[in-house]
BAROMI-430134 format. One line per field, with one value per atom (N, C-alpha, C, O, CB): z, y, x; residue number from 0; atom name; chain. Coordinates in pm, whole numbers, plus 50000, padded with zeros to 5 digits. Atoms other than C-alpha are relative to their C-alpha. Glycine has a CB too. Layout:
N
w <- c(Z_...);
v <- c(Y_...);
u <- c(X_...);
resi <- c(NUM_...);
name <- c(CA_...);
chain <- c(A_...);
***
This chain:
51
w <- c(50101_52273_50068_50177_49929_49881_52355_49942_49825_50028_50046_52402_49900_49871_50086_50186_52073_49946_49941_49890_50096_51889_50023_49926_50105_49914_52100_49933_49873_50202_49969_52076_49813_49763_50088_50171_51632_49983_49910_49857_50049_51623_50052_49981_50079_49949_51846_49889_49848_50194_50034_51668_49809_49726_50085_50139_51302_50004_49888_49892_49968_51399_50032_49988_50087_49984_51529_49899_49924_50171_50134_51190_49939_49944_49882_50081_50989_50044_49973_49972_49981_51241_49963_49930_50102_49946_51230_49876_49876_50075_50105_50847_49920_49808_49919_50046_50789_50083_50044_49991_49989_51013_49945_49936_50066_50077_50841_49935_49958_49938_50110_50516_50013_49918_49917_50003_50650_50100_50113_50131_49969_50854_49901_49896_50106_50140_50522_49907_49811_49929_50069_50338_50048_49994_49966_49947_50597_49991_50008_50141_49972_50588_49899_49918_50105_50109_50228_49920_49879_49914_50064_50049_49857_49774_49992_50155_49756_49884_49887_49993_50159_49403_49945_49958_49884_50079_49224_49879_49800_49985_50119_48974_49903_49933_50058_50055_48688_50001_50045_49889_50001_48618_49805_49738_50159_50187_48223_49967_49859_49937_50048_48237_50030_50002_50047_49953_48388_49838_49804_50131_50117_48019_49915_49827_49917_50048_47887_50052_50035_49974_49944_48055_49939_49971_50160_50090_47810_49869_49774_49951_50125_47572_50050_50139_49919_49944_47610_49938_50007_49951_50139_47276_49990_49988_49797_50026_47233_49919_49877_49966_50128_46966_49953_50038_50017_50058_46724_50000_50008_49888_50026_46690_49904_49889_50084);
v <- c(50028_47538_49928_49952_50131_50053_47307_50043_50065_49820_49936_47426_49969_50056_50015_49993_47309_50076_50197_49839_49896_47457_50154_50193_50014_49864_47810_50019_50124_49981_50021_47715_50032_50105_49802_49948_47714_50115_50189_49912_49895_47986_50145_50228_49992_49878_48239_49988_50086_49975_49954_48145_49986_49965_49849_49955_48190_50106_50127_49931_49878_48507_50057_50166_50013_49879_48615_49946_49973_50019_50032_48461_50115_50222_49806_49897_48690_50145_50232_49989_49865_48989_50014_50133_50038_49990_48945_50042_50114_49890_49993_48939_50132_50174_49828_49855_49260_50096_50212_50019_49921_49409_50062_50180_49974_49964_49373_50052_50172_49916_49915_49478_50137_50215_49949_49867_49780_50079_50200_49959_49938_49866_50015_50102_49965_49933_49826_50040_50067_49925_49868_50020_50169_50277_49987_49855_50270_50058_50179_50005_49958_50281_49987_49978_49954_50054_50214_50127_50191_49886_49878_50521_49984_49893_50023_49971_50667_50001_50035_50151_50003_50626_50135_50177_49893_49893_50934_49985_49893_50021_49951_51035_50088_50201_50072_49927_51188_50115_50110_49944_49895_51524_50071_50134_50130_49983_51540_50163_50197_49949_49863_51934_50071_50190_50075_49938_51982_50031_50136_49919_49957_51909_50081_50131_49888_49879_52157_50144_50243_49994_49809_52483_50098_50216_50057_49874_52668_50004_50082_49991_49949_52612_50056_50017_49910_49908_52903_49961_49954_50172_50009_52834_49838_49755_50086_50182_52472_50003_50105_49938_50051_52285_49928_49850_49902_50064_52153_49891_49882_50039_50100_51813_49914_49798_49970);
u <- c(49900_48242_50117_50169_50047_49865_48527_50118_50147_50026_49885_48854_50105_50187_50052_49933_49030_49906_49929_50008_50127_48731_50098_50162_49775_49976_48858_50150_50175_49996_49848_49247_50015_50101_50060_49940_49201_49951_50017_49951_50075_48954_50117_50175_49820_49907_49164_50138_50199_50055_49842_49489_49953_50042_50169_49978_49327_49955_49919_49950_50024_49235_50111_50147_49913_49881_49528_50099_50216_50080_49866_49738_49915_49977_50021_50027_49495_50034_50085_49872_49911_49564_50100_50106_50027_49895_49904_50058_50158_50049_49923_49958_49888_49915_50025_50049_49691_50041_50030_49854_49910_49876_50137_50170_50005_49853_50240_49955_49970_50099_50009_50083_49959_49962_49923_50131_49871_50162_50144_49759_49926_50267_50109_50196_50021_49931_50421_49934_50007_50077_50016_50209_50020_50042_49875_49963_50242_50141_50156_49969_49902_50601_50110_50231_50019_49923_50698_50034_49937_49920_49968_50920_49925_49925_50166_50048_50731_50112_50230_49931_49930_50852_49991_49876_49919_49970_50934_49938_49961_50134_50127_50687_50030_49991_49878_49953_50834_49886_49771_50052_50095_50705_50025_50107_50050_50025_50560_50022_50070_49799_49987_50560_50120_50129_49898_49919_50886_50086_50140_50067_49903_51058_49934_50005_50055_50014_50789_50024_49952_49902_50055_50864_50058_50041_50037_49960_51036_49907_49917_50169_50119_50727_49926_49851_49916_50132_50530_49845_49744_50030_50139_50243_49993_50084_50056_50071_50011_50062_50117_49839_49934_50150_49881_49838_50142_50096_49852_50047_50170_49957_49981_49827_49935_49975_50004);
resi <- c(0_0_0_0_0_1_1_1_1_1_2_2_2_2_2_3_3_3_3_3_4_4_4_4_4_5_5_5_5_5_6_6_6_6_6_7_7_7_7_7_8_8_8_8_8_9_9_9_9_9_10_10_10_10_10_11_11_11_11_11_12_12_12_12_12_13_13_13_13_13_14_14_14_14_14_15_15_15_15_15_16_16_16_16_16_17_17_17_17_17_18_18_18_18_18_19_19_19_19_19_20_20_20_20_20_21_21_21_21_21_22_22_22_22_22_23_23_23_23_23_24_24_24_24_24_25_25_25_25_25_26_26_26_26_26_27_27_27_27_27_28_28_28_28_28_29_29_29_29_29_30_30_30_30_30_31_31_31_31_31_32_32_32_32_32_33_33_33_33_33_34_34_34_34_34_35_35_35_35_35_36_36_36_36_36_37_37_37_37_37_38_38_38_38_38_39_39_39_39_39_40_40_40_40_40_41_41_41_41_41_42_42_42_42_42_43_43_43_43_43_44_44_44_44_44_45_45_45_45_45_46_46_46_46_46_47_47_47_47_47_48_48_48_48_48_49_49_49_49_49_50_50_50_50_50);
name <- c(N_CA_C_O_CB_N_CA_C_O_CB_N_CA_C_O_CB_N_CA_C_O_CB_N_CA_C_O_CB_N_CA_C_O_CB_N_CA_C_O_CB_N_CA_C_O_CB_N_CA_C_O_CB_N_CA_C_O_CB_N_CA_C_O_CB_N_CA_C_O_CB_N_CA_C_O_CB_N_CA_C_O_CB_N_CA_C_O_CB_N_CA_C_O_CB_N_CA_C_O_CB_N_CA_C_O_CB_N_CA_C_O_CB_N_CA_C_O_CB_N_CA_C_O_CB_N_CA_C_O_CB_N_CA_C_O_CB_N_CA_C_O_CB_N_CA_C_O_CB_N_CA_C_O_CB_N_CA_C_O_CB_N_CA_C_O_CB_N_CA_C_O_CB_N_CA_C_O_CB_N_CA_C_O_CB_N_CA_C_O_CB_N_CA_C_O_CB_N_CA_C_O_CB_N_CA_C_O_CB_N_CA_C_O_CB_N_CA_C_O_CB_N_CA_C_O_CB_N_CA_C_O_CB_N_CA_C_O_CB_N_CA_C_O_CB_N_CA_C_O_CB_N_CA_C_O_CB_N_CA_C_O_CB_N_CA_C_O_CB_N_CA_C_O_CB_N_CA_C_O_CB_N_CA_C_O_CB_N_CA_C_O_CB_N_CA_C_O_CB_N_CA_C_O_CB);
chain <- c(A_A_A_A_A_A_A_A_A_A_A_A_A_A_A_A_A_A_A_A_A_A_A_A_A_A_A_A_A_A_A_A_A_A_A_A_A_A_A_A_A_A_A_A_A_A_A_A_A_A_A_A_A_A_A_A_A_A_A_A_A_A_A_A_A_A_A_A_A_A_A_A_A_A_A_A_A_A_A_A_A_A_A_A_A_A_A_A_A_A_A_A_A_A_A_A_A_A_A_A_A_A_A_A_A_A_A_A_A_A_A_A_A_A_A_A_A_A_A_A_A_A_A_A_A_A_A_A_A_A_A_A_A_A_A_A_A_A_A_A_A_A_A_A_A_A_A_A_A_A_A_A_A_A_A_A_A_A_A_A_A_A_A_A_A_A_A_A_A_A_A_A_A_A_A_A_A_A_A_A_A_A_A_A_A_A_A_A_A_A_A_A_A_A_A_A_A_A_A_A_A_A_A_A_A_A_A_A_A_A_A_A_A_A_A_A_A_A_A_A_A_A_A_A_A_A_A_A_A_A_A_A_A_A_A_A_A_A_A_A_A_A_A_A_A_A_A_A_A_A_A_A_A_A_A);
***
């Protein structure tokens, strides 16, 4: 293989490392969203309500 061949192949390989890395260190490091909680505004209903 001649070395341009080598020189694009290595460096599109390391552009794809480089940018599944960021995403895979910002998914690792991204604060969760707060998830409301649907049963918190039921807890003073004790009995189902028909529907």
């Amino acid at each position: 293989m001649k070395t341009e061949a080598i020189i694009v192949m290595v460096g599109a390989q390391g552009i794809v490392v480089a940018i599944a890395a960021y995403f895979f260190y910002k998914v690792l490091t991204v604060k969760p969203k707060p998830e409301p909680d649907s049963y918190s505004e039921n807890d003073d209903i004790t009995e189902r309500q028909d529907n």
